[in-house]
C-alpha positions in Angstrom: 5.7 7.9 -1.5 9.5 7.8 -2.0 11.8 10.9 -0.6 15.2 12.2 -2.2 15.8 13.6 1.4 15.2 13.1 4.8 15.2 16.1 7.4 15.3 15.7 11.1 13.5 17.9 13.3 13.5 18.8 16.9 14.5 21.1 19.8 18.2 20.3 21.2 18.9 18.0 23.9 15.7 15.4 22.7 17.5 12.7 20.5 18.2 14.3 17.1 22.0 13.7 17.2 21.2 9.8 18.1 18.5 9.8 15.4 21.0 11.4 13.2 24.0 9.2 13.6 22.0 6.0 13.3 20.4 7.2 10.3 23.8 8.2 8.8 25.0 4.6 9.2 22.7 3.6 6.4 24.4 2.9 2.9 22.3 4.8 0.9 21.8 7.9 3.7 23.5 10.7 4.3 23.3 13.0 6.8 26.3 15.2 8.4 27.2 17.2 10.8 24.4 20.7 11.6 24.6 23.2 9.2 24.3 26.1 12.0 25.5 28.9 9.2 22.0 27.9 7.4 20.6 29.9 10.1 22.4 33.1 8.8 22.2 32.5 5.1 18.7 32.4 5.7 18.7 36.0 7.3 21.5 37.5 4.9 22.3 35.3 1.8 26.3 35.6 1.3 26.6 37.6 -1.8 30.5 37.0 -2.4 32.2 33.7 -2.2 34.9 35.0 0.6 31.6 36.1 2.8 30.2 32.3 2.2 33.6 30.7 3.0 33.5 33.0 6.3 30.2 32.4 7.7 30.2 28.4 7.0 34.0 28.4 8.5 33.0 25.8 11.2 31.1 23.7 9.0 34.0 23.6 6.0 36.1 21.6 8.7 33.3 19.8 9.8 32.3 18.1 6.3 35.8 18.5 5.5 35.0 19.9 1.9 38.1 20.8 -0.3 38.1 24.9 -2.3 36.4 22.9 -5.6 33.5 21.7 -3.6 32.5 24.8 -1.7 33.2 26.5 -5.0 31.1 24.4 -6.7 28.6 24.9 -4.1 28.3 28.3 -3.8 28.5 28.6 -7.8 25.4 26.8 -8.4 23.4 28.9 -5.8 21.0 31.3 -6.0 19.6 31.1 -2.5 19.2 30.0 1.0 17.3 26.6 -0.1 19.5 26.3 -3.3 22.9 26.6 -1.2 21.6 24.2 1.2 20.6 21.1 -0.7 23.6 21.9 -2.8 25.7 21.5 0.4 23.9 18.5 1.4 24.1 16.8 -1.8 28.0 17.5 -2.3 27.9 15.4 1.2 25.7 12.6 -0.2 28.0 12.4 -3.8 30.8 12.3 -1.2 30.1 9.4 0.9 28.6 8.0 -2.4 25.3 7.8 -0.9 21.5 8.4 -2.3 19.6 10.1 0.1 20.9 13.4 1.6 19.5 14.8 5.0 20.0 17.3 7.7 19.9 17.9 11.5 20.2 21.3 12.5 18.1 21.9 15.7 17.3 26.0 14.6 15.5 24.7 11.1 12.7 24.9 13.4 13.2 28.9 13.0 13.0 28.3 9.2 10.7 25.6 9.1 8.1 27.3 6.6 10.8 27.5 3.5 12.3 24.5 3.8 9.0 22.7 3.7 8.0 24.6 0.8 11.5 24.4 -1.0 11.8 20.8 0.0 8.6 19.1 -1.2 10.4 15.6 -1.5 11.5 15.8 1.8 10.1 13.4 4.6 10.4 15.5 8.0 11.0 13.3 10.8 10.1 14.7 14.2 11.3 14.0 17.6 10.1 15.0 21.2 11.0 14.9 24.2 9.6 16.2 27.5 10.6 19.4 28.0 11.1 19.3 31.5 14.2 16.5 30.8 15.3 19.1 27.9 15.7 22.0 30.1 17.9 19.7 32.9 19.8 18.2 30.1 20.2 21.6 29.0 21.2 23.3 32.1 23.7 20.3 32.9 25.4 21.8 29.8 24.9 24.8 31.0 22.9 25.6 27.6 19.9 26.7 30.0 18.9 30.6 29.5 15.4 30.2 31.8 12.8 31.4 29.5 14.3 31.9 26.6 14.9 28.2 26.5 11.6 27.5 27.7 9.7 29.3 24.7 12.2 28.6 21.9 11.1 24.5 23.2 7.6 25.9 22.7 8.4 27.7 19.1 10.0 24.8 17.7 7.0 22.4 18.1 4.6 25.1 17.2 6.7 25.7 14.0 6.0 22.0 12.9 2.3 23.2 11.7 4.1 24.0 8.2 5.1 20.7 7.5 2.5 18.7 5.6 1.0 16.0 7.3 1.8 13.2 4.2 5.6 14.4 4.8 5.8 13.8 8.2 6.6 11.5 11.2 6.3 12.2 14.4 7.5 10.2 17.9 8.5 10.8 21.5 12.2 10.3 22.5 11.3 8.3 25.4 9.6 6.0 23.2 12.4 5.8 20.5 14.9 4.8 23.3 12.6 2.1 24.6 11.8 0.0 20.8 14.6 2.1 18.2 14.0 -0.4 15.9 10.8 -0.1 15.4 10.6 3.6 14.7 13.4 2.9 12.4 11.8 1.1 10.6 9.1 3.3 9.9 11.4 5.7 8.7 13.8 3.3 6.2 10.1 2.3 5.0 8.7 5.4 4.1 12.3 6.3 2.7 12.1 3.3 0.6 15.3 1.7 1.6 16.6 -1.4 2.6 15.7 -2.2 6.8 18.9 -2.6 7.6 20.1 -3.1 11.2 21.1 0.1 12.2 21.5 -0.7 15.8 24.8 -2.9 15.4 26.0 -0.9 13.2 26.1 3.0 14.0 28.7 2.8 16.8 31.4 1.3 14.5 31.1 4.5 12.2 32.8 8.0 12.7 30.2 10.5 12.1 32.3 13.4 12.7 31.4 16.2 14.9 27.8 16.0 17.1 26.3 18.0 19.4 29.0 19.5 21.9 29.3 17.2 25.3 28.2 14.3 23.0 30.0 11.3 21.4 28.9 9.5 18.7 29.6 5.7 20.1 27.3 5.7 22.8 24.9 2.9 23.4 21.3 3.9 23.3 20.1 4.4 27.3 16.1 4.5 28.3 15.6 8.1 30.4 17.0 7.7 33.7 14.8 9.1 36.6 14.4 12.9 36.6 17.0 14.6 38.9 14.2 17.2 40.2 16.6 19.0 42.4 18.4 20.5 38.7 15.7 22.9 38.3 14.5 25.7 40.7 10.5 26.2 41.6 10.5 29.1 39.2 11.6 26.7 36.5 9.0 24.5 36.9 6.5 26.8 37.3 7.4 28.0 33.7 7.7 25.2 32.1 4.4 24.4 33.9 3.0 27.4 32.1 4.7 27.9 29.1 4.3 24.0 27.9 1.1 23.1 29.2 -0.8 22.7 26.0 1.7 20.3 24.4 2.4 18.6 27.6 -1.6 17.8 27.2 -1.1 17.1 23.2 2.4 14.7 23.9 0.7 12.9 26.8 3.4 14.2 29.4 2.7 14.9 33.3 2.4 18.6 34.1 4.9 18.0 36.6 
């Protein structure tokens, strides 16, 4: 099966801006910048143009769009689904492109519509052990205990509404060991050239990433854990909280 899209899925701080930006260095994908206003547009669809222009403020800069694109965009929208594709696929026409795509780390919170608005979709999933996301997290001081700890939980819960024919799924610690390989996968079930991404995504300027993050980085296997980042208490919840998908992902309880 062949996709007109490609949407990347997984909780912060677990590889999705790396999988983004090499997948963005294709010649026939696109796929910019999150699209955090989604989340609100989901919530409360902007019902004037001036309340669109508002909430997606950041992202206007971002993707750089000029008053006829978001016009255009918002003018042939209807809904939260609608006003996304349209956004993505004013990106794609822009970098004259043929696939369009997204990674927005809270799509998890509105997983269920877009795999039902987005049948052509092919979800791409990434994991990684959620003791490293909560250190890399609280290193960037994006660490609220369990609130952290649960959404981590949520977001690979959430992944039950994607159908399984859409879908791929890997760990980050194995994508960082053989990239190419899991690329692979990916450009194949895209139906798209296998193109060496690897030599060429750090010569590209993907605009803005995850905050703390940079674009041109060479791609690093997981360093030792630095154990003395998270308290007892931490552990002990992530412990806890996680155990069932630690068992399911084949991580150490510890």
């Amino acid at each position: 099966m062949k996709y007109d899209s490609v949407i990347i899925l997984g909780y912060k701080r677990s590889g999705t801006s790396l999988l983004r930006v090499l997948l963005n260095s294709h010649p026939e994908i696109a796929i910019g910048p999150e699209m955090k206003f989604m989340q609100e547009v989901v919530n409360h669809y902007p019902k004037t143009f001036s309340e669109f222009i508002k909430i997606a403020d950041r992202e206007i800069k971002d993707f750089e769009f000029s008053q006829e694109s978001l016009h255009k965009i918002y003018d042939a929208s209807t809904s939260a689904d609608e006003l996304m594709r349209n956004w993505c696929m004013e990106y794609k026409e822009k970098t004259g492109k043929k696939i369009w795509g997204d990674k927005t780390p809270q799509n998890f919170k509105y997983l269920k519509l877009l795999s039902t608005k987005f049948p052509g979709s092919l979800f791409v999933h990434i994991v990684r052990n959620p003791f490293d996301v909560m250190i890399s997290s609280k290193k960037r001081k994006q660490y609220h205990g369990i609130h952290t700890i649960i959404a981590w939980l949520v977001s690979n819960i959430k992944v039950k509404f994607v159908k399984k024919e859409n879908y791929i799924f890997f760990k980050y610690e194995d994508f960082v060991k053989k990239p190419e390989s899991y690329l692979s996968d990916i450009l194949t079930a895209l139906g798209v050239q296998d193109v060496d991404l690897l030599s060429a995504y750090r010569q590209v300027n993907h605009g803005r990433i995850a905050d703390g993050d940079s674009w041109d980085q060479p791609i690093f296997e997981s360093k030792e854990r630095d154990d003395t980042i998270l308290s007892a208490k931490d552990k002990m919840l992530i412990k806890l909280i996680c155990s069932g998908y630690l068992s399911k992902y084949g991580y150490p309880k510890a």
